[in-house]
N, C-alpha and C positions, 0 to 999 in steps of 0.2 A: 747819875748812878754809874758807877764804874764795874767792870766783871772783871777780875784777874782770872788767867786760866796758866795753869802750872804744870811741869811735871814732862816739859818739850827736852828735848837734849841731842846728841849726837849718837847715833845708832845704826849698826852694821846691816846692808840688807840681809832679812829674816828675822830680825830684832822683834821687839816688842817693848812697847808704852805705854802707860794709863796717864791721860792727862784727868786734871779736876778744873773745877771751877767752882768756887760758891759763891751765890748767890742769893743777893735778901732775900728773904723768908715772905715777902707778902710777891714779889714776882716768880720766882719760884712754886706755889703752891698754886697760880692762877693760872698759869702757862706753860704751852708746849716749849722744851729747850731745845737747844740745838747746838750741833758742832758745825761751823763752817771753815774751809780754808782758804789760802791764798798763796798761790807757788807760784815763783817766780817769776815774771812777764805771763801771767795768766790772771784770766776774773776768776773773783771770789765764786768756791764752788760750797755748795753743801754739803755735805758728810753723813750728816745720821740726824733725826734728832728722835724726841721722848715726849711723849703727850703725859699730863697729868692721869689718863688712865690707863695706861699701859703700855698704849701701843708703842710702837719704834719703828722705823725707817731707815733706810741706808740706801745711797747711793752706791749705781752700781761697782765703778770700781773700788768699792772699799767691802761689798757685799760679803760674807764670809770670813773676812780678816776681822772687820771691826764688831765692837758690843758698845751701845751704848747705855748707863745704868743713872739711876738718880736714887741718893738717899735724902729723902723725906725728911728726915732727923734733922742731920747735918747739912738741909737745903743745898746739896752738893751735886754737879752733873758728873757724869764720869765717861771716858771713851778713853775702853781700851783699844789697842791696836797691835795687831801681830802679824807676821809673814811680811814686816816691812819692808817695801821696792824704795827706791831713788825717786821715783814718781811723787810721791808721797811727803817730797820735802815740799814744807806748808809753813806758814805758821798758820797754827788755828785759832781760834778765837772762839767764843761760848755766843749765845744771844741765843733769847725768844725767835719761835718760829710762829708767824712769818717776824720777819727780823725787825729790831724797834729801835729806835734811839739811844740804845745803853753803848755808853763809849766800855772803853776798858783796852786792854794790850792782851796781844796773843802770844801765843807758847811756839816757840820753835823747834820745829821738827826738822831735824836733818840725819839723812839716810844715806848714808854713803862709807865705804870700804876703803 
């Protein structure tokens, strides 16, 4: 199973971005989602993710700036992202928390003036 996650691009610090991602409908309605990232000569960090019942999470440096949302309908994850710093150039990627075997390609984020 692959996850594409969309909607990365080139963006000035203080910017803002909604990346998506969809996702089959039978993992999606079973599981918590999540956003993870990966900047440049660093390990993969976590981001936010979204439990099938509500809840949400965020990591601290994204606390504030970011929202993570999931429509149901359209089995679709969402994380917006606003007050974007240089920090924050990622590509992200979508997956189940805790994180599982779904390959797929990340969205790239770059922050920069």
């Amino acid at each position: 199973v692959q996850l594409q996650a969309s909607g990365g691009g080139l963006v000035q610090p203080g910017g803002s971005l909604r990346l998506s991602c969809v996702v089959p409908e039978k993992i999606f309605s079973r599981n918590t989602m999540a956003w993870f990232r990966v900047a440049p000569g660093k390990q993969r960090e976590l981001v936010a993710y979204s439990a099938t019942g509500g809840s949400t999470w965020y990591a601290t440096p994204v606390k504030g700036r970011a929202s993570i949302s999931r429509d149901n309908v359209k089995h679709t994850l969402y994380l917006q992202m606003d007050s974007l710093e240089p920090v924050d150039t990622a590509v992200y990627y979508c997956n189940t928390f805790p994180m599982s075997n779904l390959g797929g390609q990340g969205t790239l984020v770059t922050v920069s003036s």
